[in-house]
C-alpha positions as CSV (number, residue, x, y, z in Angstrom):
1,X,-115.2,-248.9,-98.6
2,X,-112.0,-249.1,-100.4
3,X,-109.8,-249.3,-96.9
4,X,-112.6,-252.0,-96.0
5,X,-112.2,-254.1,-99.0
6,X,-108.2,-254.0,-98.7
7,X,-107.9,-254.7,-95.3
8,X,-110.4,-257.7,-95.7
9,X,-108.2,-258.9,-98.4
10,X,-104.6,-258.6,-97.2
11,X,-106.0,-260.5,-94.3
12,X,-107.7,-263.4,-96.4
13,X,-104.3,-263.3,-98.0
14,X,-102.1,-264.0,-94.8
15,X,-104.8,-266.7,-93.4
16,X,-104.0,-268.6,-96.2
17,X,-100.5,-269.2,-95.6
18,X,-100.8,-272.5,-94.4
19,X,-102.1,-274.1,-97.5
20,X,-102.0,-271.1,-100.6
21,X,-104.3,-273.5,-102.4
22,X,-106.7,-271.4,-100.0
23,X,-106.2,-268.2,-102.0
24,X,-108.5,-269.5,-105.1
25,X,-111.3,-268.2,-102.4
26,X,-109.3,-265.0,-102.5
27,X,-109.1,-263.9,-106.2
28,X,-112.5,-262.9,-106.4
29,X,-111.6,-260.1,-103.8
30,X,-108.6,-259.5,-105.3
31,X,-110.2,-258.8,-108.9
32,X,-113.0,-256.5,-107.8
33,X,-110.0,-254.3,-105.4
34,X,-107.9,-254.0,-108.8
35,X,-110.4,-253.3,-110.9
36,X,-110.4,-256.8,-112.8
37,X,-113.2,-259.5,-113.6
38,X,-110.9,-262.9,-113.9
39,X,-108.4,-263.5,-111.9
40,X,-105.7,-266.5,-112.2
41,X,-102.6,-267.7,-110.2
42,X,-100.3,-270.1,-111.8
43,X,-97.5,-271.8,-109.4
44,X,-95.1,-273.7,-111.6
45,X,-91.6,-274.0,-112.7
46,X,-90.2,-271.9,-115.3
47,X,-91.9,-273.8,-118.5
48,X,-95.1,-273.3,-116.0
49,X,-95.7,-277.0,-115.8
50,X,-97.0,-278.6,-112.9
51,X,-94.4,-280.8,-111.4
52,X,-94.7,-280.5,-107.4
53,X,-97.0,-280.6,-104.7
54,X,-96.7,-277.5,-104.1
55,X,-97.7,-276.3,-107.4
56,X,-101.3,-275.5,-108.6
57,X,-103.2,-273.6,-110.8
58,X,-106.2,-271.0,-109.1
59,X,-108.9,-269.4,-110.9
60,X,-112.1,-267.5,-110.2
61,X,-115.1,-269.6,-110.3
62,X,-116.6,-267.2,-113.6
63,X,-114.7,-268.5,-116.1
64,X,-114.3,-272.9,-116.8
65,X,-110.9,-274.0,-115.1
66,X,-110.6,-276.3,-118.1
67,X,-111.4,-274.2,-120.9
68,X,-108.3,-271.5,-119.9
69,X,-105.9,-274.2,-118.8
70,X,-106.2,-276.5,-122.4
71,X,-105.1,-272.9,-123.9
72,X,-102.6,-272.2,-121.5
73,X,-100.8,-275.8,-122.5
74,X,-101.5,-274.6,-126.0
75,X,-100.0,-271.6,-126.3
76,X,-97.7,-271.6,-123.0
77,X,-94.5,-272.3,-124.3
78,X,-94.8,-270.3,-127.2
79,X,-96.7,-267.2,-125.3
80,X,-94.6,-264.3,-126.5
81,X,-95.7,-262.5,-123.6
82,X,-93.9,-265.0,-121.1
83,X,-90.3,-263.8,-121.6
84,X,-90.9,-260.2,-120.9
85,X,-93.3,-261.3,-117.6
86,X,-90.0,-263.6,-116.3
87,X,-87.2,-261.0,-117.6
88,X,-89.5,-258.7,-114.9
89,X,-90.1,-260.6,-111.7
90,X,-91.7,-258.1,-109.0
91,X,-92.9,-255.8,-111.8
92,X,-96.8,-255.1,-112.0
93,X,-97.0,-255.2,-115.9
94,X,-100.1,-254.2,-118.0
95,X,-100.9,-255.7,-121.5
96,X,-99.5,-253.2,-123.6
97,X,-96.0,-253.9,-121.8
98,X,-96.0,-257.2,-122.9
99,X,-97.1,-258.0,-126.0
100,X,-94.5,-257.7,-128.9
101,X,-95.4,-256.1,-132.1
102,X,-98.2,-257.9,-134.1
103,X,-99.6,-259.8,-131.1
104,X,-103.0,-257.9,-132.0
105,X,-103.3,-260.5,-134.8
106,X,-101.9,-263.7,-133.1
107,X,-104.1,-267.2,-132.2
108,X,-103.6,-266.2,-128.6
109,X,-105.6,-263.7,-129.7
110,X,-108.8,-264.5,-131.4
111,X,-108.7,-268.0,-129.7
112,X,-107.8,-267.1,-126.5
113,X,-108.7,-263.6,-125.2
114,X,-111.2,-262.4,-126.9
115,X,-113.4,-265.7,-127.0
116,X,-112.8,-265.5,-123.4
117,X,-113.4,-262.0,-123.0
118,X,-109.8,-261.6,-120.9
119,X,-108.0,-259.0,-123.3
120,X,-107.2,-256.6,-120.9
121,X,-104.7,-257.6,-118.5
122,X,-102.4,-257.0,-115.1
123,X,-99.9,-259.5,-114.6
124,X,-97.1,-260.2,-111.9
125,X,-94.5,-262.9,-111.1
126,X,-92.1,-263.3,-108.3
127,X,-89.8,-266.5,-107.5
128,X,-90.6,-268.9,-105.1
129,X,-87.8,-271.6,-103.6
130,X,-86.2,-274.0,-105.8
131,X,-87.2,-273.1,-109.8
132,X,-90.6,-272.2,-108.6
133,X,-92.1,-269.1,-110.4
134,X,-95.7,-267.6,-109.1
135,X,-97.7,-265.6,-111.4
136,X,-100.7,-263.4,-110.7
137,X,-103.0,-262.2,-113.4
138,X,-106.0,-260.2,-113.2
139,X,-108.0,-259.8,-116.5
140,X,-110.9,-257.9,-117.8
141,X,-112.7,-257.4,-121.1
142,X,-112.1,-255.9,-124.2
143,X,-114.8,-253.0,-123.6
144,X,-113.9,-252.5,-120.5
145,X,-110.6,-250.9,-121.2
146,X,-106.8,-251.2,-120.1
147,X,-106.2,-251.0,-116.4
148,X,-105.0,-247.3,-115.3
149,X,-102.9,-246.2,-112.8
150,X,-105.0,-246.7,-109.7
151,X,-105.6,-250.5,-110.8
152,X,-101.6,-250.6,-111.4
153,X,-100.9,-249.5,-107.6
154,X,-103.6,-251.5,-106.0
155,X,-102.1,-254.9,-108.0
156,X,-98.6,-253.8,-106.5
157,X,-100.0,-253.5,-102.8
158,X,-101.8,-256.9,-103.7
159,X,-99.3,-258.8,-105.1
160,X,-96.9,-257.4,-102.5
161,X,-98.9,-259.4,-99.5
162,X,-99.3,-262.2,-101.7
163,X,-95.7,-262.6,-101.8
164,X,-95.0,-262.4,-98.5
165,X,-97.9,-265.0,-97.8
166,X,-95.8,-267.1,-99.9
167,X,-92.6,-266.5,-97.9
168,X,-94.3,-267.3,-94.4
169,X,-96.1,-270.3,-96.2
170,X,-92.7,-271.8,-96.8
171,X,-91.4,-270.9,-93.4
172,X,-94.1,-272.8,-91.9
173,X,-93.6,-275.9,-94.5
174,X,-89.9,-276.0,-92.7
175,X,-91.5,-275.3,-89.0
176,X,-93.6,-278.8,-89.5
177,X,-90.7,-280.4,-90.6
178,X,-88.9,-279.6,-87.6
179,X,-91.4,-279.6,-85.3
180,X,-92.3,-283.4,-86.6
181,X,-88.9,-284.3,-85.3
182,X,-89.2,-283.4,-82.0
183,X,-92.5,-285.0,-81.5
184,X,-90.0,-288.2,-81.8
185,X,-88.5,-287.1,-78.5
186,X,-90.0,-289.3,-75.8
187,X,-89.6,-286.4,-72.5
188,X,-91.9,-283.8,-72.0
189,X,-91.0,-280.9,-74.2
190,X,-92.2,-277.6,-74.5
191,X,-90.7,-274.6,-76.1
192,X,-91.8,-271.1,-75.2
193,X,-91.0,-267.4,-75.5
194,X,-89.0,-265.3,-73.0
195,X,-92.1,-264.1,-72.0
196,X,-93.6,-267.7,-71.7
197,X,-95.5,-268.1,-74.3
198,X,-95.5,-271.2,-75.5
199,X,-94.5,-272.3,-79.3
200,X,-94.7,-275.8,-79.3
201,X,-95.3,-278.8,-77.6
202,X,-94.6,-282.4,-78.6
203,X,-97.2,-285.1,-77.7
204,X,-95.6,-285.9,-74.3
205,X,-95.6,-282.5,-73.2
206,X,-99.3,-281.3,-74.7
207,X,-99.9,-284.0,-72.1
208,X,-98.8,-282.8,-68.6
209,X,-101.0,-279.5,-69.8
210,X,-103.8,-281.4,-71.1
211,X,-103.7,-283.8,-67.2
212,X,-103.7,-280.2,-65.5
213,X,-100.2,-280.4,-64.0
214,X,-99.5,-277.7,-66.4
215,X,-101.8,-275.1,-68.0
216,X,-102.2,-272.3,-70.4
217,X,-102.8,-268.8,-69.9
218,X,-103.4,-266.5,-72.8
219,X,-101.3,-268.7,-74.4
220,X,-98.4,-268.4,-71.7
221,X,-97.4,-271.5,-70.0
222,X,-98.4,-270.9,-66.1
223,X,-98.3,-273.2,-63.3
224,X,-101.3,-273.8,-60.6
225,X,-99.5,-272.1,-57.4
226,X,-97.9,-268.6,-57.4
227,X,-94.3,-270.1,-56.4
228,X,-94.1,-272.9,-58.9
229,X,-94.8,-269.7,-61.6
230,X,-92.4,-267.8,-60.0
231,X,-89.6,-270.4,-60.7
232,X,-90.5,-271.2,-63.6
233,X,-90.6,-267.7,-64.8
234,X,-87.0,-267.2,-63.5
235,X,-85.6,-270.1,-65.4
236,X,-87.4,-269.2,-68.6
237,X,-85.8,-265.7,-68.4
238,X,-82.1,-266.7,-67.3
239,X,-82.3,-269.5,-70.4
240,X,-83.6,-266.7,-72.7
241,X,-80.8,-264.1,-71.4
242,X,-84.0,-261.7,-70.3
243,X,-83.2,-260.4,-66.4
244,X,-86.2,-259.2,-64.2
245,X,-85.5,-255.7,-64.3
246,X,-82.1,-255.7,-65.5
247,X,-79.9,-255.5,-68.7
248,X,-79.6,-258.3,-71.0
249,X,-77.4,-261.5,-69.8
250,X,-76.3,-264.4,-71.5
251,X,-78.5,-266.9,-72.0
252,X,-78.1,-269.7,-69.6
253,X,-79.2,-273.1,-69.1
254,X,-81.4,-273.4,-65.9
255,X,-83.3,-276.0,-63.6
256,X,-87.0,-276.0,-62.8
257,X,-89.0,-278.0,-59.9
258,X,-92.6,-278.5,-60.0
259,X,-94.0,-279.1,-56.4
260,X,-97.9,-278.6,-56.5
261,X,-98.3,-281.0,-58.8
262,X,-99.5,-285.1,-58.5
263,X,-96.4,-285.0,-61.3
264,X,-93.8,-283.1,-59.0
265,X,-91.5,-283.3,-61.9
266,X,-88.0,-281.8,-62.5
267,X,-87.4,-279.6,-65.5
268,X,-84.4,-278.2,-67.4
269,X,-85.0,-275.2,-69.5
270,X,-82.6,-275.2,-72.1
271,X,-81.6,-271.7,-74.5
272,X,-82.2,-272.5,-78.5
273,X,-79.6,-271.1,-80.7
274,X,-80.5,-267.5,-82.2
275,X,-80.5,-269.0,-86.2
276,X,-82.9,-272.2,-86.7
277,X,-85.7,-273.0,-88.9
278,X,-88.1,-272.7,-86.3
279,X,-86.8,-269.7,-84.8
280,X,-87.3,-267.6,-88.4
281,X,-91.5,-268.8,-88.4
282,X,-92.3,-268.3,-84.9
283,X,-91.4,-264.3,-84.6
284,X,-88.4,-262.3,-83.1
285,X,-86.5,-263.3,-79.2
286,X,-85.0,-265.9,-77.9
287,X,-86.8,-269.3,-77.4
288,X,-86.5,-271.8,-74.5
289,X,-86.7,-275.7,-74.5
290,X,-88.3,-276.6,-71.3
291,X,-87.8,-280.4,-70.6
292,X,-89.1,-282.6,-67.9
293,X,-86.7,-285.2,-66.7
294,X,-88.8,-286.8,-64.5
295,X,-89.8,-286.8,-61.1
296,X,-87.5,-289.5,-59.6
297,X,-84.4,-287.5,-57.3
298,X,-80.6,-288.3,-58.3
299,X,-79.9,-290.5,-56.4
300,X,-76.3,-289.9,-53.9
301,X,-74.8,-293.5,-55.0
302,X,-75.6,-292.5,-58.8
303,X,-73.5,-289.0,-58.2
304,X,-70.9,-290.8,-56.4
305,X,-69.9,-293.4,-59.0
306,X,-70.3,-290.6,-61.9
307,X,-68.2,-287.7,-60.5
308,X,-65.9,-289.7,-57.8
309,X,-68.4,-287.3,-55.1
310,X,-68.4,-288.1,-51.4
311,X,-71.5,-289.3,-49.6
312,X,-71.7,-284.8,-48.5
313,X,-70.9,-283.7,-51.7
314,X,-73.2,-286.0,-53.6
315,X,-75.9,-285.0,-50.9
316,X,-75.2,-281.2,-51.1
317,X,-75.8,-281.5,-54.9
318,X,-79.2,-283.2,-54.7
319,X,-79.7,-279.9,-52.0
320,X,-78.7,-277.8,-54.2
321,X,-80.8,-278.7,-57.4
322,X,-83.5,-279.0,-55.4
323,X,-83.6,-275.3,-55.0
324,X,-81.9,-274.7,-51.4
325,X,-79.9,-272.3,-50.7
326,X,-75.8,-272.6,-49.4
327,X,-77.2,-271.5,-46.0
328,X,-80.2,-273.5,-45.9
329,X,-77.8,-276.7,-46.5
330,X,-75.6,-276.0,-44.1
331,X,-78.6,-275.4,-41.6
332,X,-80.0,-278.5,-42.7
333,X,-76.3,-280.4,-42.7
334,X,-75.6,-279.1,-39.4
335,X,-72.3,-277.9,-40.9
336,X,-70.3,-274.5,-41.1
337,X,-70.7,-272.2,-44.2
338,X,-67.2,-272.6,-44.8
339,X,-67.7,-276.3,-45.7
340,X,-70.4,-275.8,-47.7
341,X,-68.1,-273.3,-49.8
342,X,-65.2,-275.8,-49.6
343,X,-67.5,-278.6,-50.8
344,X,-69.5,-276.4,-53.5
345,X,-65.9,-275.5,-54.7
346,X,-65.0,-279.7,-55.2
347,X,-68.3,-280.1,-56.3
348,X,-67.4,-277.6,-59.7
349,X,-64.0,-279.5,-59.9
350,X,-65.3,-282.2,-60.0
351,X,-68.4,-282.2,-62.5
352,X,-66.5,-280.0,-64.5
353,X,-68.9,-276.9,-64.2
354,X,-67.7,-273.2,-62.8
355,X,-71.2,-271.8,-62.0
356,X,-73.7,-273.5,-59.7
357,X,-76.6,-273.6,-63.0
358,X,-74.0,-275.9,-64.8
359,X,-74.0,-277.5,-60.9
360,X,-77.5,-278.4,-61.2
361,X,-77.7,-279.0,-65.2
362,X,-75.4,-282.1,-64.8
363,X,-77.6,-283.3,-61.9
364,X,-80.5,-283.1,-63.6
365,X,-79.1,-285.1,-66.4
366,X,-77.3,-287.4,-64.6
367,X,-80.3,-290.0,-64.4
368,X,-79.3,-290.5,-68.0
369,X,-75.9,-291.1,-67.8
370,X,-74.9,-294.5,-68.1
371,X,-72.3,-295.2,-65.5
372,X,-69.4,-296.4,-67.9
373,X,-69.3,-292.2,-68.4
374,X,-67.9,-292.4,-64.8
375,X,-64.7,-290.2,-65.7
């Protein structure tokens, strides 16, 4: 019953991340795993005033909200107890920790605790961002004796979570933030996982799924036909460094064509730096930016005037992004290998690329180029 009730509330504690105004539904579980009647969550700044949005002030519905917090501004800045809480941030501290000499007989006392039948208590703080302090109380009567040891370790396990709901709260304040921002991009753009999954989608991309050219999968992004997946799987894993049965490489940025689709868009899949806010709230690995650059070819004149290409070189670059092979070029061109090498070797010279995915990056972007970049 025990393991039942803490497992029920560690996960009441993590759902409320989001938004920890959501844990005033919480403290009532919280009390009766600790051993406690009243429980009571303060987020403030040092003098534990009320100054930011994310502040508040959580109790459980058996005692008036009003009644403890008109005593609280009362008595809060003058609460002997308060410099011994904050001189011990982490520390699961009972009553007879923090009262000085004498408190026994003090107006917090006789007008506070006992007329609110709250004399017993558990208390813990730990620092949020900025001068942000969180405190967590848990409070019984008078008659029903100090907490013990078991109440001591179950408030440590507690308050442990809570912190860490706090943490991941936070991460998730700075994930919206950045995540609002992209939204602001006008493309198609959807960042995943190495293994697909997808982490976040700005309007113009939520639409290609929600219009079926695109769709979800247990939460992976998956195409309609078996070779569209397969491509895009292979340009998710070379941008994420993650090789089909092989070690670690470099991540890379890659090229994506969607065929089976009324859409028939191009994609780049671009690697996200290891360190960013939204890396540290959406979980460990690599993640991807896949980007749809639209479905309109590049065209040969376009190439030409950007890069200085010939008419063949231009041509073999458009052949190239579009997923063929040397060989199949050459087939198609009706030209030797060898002039196909000799042009793909130009082609690097003169784009400025050494690898054939750098090749195909700079077409792919090239529709965006104004042509006073010519170099």
């Amino acid at each position: 019953m025990l393991n039942d009730a803490y497992d029920n509330l560690v996960e009441r504690l993590y759902a409320g991340a989001g938004d920890p105004r959501e844990w005033t539904a919480a403290l009532p579980d919280l009390c009766a795993y600790v051993g406690g009647e009243v429980g009571q969550l303060v987020v403030a700044n040092r003098d534990r005033l009320i100054t930011s949005e994310r502040h508040f002030y959580a109790l459980t519905p058996n005692r008036d909200v009003q009644n403890i917090r008109r005593i609280i501004e009362e008595y809060g800045a003058r609460d002997p107890r308060r410099a011994v809480i904050l001189g011990n941030v982490g520390r699961v501290l009972s009553d007879d920790e923090i009262e000085p000499d004498g408190f026994e007989r003090s107006g917090i006392v006789a007008d506070y605790l006992d007329r609110l039948d709250v004399r017993r208590h558990l208390v813990c703080s730990f620092r949020l961002p900025g001068d942000s302090i969180a405190t967590l109380s848990v409070m019984r009567s008078r008659l029903a004796g100090s907490f013990e040891t078991p109440g001591r370790e179950r408030m440590t396990r507690a308050a442990r979570h809570l912190a860490r709901s706090f943490g991941i709260g936070d991460l998730l304040v700075e994930r919206a933030a950045c995540l609002g921002a992209l939204d602001l991009v006008a493309a198609p753009l959807l960042i995943v996982t190495a293994t697909g999954r997808l982490v976040f989608g700005n309007v113009t991309g939520q639409s290609l799924i929600a219009a079926g050219h695109l769709k979800l999968l247990g939460g992976r992004l998956a195409c309609v036909r078996p070779s569209d997946q397969q491509r895009l799987d292979a340009a998710i894993r070379m941008a994420t460094g993650v090789a089909a049965g092989g070690p670690v490489q470099p991540p890379q940025p890659a090229t994506w064509l969607l065929e089976a689709s009324a859409f028939s868009g191009r994609f780049v899949v671009l690697p996200l730096p290891e360190q960013h806010a939204l890396r540290a709230a959406s979980g460990p690995g690599r993640l991807a930016a896949v980007i749809a650059l639209g479905s309109a070819p590049a065209p040969v004149e376009r190439l030409r005037q950007l890069y200085g290409l010939t008419p063949s070189e231009a041509k073999l670059a458009i052949a190239l992004t579009d997923g063929e092979t040397l060989k199949s070029a050459a087939e198609r061109f009706g030209i030797s290998p060898n002039t196909v090498r000799d042009q793909l070797k130009s082609l690097f010279r003169k784009m400025n690329v050494d690898r054939q995915s750098g090749l195909v990056l700079a077409v792919r972007l090239s529709s965006s180029l104004p042509l006073s970049s010519q170099p």
